[in-house]
Structure formats: structure tokens, C-alpha cells
C-alpha angles and dihedrals in degrees: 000000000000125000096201093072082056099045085037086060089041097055108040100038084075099056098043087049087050088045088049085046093053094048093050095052085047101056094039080058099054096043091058088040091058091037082061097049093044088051091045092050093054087046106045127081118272096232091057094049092053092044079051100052086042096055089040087053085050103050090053095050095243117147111233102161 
């Protein structure tokens, strides 16, 4: 019997749970960021979303007229 395949399990379950943990955190994160966004778009005036959108084609150097 062989002790490496037991420190081997110790020491790498808490770094896939941390990793579980951060992906977790980072997804929580993006879904209230886009439910912000989501909120501030139906909220927002129509003209500013489309001078928005504009600038945004434009920065990224995307024709759009």
C-alpha cells in the first residue's frame, strides 16, 4: 500500500473545490451584471440606447451606415 495516491487526493480536492467555488462566484457575477443591464436597457430612452449601440459599432470599428 502506497501513501502518494492518499497525499496526491489531499492536496489536490482543495484546489478543484476552490476552483468550483470561483466559478460559481463568476458566473453569479455575470448573471446580475446582465440582469442590470437588461433592467437599464427597458428603462432607458430609446434614443440613448441607439446613440449607445452607435458609439459601441464605431469603436469597434464596425460599419453600421
Amino acid at each position: 500500500m502506497s501513501v502518494a495516491p492518499l497525499l496526491t487526493a489531499a492536496v489536490t480536492a482543495p484546489s478543484q473545490t476552490r476552483l468550483s467555488k470561483d466559478k460559481l462566484a463568476s458566473s453569479v457575477l455575470t448573471a446580475l451584471l446582465g440582469l442590470v443591464l437588461v433592467y437599464a436597457a427597458g428603462f432607458a430612452e430609446s434614443a440613448i440606447l441607439h446613440n449607445a449601440a452607435h458609439d459601441g459599432r464605431h469603436s469597434a470599428s464596425f460599419p453600421c451606415h
